[in-house]
C-alpha positions as CSV (number, residue, x, y, z in Angstrom):
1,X,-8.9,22.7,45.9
2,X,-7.5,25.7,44.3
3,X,-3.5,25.7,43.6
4,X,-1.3,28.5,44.9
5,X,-0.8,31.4,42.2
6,X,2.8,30.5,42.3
7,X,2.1,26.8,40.3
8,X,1.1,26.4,36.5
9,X,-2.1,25.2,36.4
10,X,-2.6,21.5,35.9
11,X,-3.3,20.3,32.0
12,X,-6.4,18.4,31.2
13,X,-7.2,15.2,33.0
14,X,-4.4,15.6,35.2
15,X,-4.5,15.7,39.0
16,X,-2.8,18.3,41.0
17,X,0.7,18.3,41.1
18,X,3.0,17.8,44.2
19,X,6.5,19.4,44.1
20,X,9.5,17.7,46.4
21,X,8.0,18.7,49.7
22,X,4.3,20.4,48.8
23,X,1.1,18.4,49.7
24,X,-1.3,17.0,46.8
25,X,-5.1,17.4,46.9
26,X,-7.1,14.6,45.4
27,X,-10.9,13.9,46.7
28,X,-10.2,16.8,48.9
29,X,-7.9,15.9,51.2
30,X,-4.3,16.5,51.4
31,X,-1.8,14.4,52.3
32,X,2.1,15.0,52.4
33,X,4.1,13.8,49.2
34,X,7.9,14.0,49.2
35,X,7.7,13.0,45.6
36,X,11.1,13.3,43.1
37,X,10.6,14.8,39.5
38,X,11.4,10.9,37.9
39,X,9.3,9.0,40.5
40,X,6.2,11.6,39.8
41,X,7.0,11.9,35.9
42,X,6.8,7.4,36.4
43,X,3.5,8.0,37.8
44,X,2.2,9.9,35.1
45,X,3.4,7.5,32.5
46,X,1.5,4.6,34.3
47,X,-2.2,7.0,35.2
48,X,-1.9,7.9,31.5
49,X,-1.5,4.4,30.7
50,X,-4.3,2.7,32.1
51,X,-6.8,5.9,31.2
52,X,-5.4,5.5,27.9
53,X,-6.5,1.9,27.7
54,X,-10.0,1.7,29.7
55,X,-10.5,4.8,27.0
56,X,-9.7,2.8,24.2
57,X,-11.7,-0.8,24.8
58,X,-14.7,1.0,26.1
59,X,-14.6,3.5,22.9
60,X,-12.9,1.7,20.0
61,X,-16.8,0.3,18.0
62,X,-17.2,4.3,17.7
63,X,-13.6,4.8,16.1
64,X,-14.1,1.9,14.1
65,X,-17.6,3.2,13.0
66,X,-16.1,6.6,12.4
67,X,-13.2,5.1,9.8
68,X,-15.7,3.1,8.1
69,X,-17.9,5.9,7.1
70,X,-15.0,8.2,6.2
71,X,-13.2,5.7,3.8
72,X,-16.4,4.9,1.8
73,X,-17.2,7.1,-1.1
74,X,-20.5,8.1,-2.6
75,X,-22.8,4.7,-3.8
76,X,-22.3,5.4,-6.8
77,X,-18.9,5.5,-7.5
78,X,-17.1,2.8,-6.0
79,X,-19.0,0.4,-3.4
80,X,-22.1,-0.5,-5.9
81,X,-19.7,-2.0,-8.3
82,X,-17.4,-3.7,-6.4
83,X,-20.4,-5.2,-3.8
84,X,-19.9,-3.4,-1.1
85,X,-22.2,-2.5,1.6
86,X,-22.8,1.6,2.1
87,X,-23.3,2.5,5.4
88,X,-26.2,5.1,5.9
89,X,-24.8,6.7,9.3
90,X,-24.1,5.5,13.0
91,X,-26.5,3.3,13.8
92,X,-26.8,2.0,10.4
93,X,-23.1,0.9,10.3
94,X,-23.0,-0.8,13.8
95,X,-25.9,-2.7,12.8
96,X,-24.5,-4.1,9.3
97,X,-21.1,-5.1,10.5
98,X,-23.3,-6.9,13.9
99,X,-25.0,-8.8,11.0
100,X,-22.5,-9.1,8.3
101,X,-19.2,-9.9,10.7
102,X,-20.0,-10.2,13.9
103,X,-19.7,-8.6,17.0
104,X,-16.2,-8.8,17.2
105,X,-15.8,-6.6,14.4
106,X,-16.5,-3.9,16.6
107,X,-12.7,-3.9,18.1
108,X,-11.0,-4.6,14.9
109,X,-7.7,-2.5,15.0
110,X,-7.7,-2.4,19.0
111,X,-4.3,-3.2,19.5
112,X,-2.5,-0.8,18.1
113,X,-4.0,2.3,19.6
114,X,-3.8,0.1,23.0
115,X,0.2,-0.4,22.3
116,X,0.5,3.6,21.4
117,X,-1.8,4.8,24.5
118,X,1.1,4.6,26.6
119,X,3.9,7.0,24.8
120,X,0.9,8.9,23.1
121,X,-0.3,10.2,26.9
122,X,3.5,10.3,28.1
123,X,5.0,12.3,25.0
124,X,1.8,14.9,25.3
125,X,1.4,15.9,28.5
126,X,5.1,15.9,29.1
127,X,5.3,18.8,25.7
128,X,2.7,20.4,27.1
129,X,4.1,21.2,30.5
130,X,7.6,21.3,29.6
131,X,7.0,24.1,26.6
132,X,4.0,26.2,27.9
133,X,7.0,28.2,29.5
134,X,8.6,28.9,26.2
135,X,5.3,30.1,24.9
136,X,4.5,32.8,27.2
137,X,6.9,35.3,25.5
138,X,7.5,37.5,28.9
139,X,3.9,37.1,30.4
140,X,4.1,36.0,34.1
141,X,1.6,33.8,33.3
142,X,0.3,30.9,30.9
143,X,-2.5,32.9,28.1
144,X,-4.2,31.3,26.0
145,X,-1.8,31.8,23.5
146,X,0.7,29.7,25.7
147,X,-2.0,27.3,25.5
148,X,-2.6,26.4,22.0
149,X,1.0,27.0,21.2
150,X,1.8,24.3,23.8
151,X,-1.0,22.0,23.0
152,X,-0.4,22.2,18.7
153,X,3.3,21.1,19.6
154,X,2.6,18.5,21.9
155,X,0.0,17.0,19.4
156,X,2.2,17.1,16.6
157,X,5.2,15.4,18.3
158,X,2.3,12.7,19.7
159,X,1.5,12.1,16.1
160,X,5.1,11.2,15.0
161,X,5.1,8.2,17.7
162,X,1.7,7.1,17.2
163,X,1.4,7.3,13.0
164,X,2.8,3.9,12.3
165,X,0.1,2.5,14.8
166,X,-2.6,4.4,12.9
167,X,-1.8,3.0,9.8
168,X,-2.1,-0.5,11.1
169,X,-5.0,0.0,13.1
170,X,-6.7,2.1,9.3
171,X,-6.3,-0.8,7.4
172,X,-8.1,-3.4,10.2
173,X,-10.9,-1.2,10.8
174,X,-11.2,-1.1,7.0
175,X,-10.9,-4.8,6.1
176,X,-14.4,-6.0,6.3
177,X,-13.6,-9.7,6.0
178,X,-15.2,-11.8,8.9
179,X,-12.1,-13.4,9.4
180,X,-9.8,-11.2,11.7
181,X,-5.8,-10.9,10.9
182,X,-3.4,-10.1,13.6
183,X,-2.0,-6.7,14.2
184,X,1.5,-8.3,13.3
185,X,0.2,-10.1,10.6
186,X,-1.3,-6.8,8.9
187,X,2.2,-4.9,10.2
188,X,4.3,-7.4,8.3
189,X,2.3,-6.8,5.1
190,X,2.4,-3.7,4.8
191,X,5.7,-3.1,5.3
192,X,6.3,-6.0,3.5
193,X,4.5,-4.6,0.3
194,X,5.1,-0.8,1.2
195,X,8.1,-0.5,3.5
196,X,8.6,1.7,6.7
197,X,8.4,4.9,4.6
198,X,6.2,7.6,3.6
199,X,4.5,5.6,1.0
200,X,4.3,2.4,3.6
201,X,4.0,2.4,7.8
202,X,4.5,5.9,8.0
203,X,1.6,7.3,5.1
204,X,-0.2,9.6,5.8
205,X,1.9,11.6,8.2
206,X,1.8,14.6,7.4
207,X,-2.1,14.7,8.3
208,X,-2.3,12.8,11.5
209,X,0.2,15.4,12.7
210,X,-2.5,18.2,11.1
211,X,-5.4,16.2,12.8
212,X,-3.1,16.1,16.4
213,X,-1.6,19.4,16.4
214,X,-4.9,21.3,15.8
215,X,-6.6,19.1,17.7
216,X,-4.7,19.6,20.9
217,X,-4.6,23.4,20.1
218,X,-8.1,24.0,19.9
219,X,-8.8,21.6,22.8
220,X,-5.8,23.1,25.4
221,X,-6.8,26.6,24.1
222,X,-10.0,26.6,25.2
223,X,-10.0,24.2,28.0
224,X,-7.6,26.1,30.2
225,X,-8.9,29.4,28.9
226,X,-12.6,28.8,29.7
227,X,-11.8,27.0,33.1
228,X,-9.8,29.7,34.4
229,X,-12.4,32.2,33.5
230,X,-16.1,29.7,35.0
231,X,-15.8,30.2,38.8
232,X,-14.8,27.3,40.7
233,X,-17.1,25.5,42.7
234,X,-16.2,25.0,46.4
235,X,-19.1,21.1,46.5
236,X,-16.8,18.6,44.8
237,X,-19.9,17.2,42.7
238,X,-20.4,20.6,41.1
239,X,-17.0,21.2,40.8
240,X,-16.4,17.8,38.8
241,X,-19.3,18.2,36.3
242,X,-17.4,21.9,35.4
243,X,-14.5,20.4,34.3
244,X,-16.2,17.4,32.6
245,X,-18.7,19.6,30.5
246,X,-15.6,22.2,29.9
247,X,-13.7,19.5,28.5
248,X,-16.5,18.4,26.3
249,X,-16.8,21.5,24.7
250,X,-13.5,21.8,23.9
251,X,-13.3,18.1,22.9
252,X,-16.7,18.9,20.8
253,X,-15.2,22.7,19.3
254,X,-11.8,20.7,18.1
255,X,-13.5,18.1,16.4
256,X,-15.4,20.4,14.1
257,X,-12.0,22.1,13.6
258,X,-9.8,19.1,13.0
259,X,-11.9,16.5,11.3
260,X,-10.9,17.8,7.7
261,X,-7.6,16.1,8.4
262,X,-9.1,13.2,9.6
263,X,-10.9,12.5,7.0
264,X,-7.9,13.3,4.8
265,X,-6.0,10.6,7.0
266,X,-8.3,7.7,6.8
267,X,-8.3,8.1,2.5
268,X,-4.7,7.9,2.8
269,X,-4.0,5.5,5.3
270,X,-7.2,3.0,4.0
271,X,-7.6,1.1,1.0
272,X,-7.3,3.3,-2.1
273,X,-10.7,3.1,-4.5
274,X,-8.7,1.6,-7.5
275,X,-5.8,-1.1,-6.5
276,X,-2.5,-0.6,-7.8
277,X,-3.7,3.1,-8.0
278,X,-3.0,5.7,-5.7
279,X,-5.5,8.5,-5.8
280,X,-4.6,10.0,-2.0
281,X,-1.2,11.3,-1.4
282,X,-1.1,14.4,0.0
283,X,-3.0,16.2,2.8
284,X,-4.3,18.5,1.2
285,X,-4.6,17.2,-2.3
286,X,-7.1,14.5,-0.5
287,X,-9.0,17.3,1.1
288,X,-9.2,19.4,-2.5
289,X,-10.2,15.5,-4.4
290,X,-12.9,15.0,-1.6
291,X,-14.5,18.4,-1.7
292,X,-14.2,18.5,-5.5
293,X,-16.1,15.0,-5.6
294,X,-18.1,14.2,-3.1
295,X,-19.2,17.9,-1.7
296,X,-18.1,20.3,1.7
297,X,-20.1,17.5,3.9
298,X,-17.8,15.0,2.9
299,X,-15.1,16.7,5.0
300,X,-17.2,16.0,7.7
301,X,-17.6,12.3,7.3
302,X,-18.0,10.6,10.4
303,X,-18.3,13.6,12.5
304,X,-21.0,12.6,14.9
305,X,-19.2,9.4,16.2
306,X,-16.3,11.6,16.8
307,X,-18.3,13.5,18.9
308,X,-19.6,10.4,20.7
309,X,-15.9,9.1,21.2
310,X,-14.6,12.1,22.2
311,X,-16.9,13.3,24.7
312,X,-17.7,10.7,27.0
313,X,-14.2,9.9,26.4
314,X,-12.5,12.7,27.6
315,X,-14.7,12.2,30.8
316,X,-13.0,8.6,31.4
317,X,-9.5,9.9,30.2
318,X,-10.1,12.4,33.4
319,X,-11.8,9.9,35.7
320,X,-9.3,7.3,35.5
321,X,-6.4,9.9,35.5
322,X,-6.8,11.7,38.3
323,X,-7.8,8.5,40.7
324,X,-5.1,6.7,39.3
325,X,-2.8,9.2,39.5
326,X,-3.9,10.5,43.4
327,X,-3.5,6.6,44.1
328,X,-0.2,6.1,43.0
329,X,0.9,9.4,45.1
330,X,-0.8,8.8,48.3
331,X,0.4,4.9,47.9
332,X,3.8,4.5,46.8
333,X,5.6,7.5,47.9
């Protein structure tokens, strides 16, 4: 159902919006929703919540599969002489760490990006909305300039909150004993060793909130842009599978832009090639060292599992969204 002109589009994965005394669509019917702004903002945070985890324990093996190929360095520099397995692509990976530790390996680091979820969905979708106003600079109306302006702030606020989870979650998915240590138990070492600072729970900053804010400028940019421009389709089945293959493009165009600074991020965050020695500090200095050693590709290290993750991940993130969301209007209002 199309929303008046007078209303601000809805960001993506979100259902439509009720105001204090204006119906919500949701499977195409409309039902009356006195809603106020805190109980509605409540809803959010608890539709974002549960998308955010269903997202996460169906699609954590690809993220842990993605970290694993972009901390490992060429064969020959590092991994022959210290024993460790190389991993020769997707497939390759997910069958080696079945074989070598088990199937659980697959949801090492799960718990921290299950913990973050929560305030990651909350903090973005909230910045989103609550600055695309300030970013239309006297247009009556969101551009796509509004959009990635909005969408690069809200994912670079998102990544302050959620950095000291990635770090924890880095060095699980990159310990590749059998023998699987708590999130708390990997927490306390490393801010036992490191501390809470740049150089300890909070390393790498600097590129997780590259890797967010692009991410979400590329992907709001274009998402809103091209959906506002594709025709809407009055069959709700049609209709759906716009938005779904919309969102995987965009979800597809910003990994090609962001991944750079998450490859930067994992050699930061993970286990350094040399203990004792810290070869990745910086951002960019760790994008300059990989592309200096190991070749443009490198920046693209674990690319295609990305893709996988973010595709038919998006898809759920919207799914479970919009039906959670529609139920918690319709239910408890």
């Amino acid at each position: 159902m199309t929303a008046p002109a007078s209303e601000p589009a809805p960001a993506a994965g979100q259902a439509p919006v009720a105001t204090e005394n204006q119906p919500v669509a949701t499977s195409g019917a409309v039902t009356p929703v006195p809603i106020s702004h805190a109980k509605r903002a409540l809803f959010q945070v608890m539709a974002g919540g549960s998308a955010g985890f269903l997202e996460v324990c169906i699609m954590q093996p690809l993220d842990v599969v993605k970290t694993r190929i972009q901390i490992q360095a060429t064969p020959t520099a590092t991994a022959t002489a210290i024993g460790e397995l190389h991993y020769n692509g997707v497939f390759d990976c997910f069958a080696k760490m079945y074989r070598n530790e088990g199937i659980s390996s697959y949801w090492k680091g799960i718990l921290p990006p299950i913990l973050a979820e929560t305030p990651k969905r909350a903090i973005k979708f909230l910045v989103f909305e609550q600055t695309k106003p300030i970013f239309q600079f006297g247009s009556p109306t969101p551009t796509p300039l509004t959009f990635s302006l909005a969408g690069l702030t809200a994912g670079t606020l998102e990544a302050i909150a959620v950095n000291p989870f990635e770090v924890v979650k880095v060095a699980q998915q990159a310990d590749r004993q059998k023998k699987l240590l708590s999130t708390f138990e990997v927490a306390k070492g490393i801010v036992k060793k490191d501390g809470l600072g740049l150089r300890g729970l909070n390393k790498g900053l600097t590129a997780t909130m590259g890797r967010n804010g692009v991410f979400n400028m590329v992907y709001f940019g274009f998402y809103h842009s091209v959906k506002n421009v594709v025709p809407e389709y009055k069959d709700g089945t049609l209709e759906f599978l716009r938005k779904v293959t919309i969102g995987f493009l965009a979800g597809t165009l910003a990994c090609f832009v962001n991944i750079p600074f998450d490859v930067a991020k994992s050699r930061i965050q993970g286990p350094q090639p040399q203990p004792g020695k810290v070869k990745y500090r910086g951002t960019l200095s760790s994008m300059a060292i990989v592309y200096r050693e190991e070749g443009f590709r490198a920046l693209y290290k674990g690319l295609v599992p990305k893709i996988m993750r973010l595709g038919p991940g998006g898809a759920i993130l919207l799914l479970v969204f919009e039906y959670s969301y529609g139920y918690l209007l319709n239910n408890y209002s």
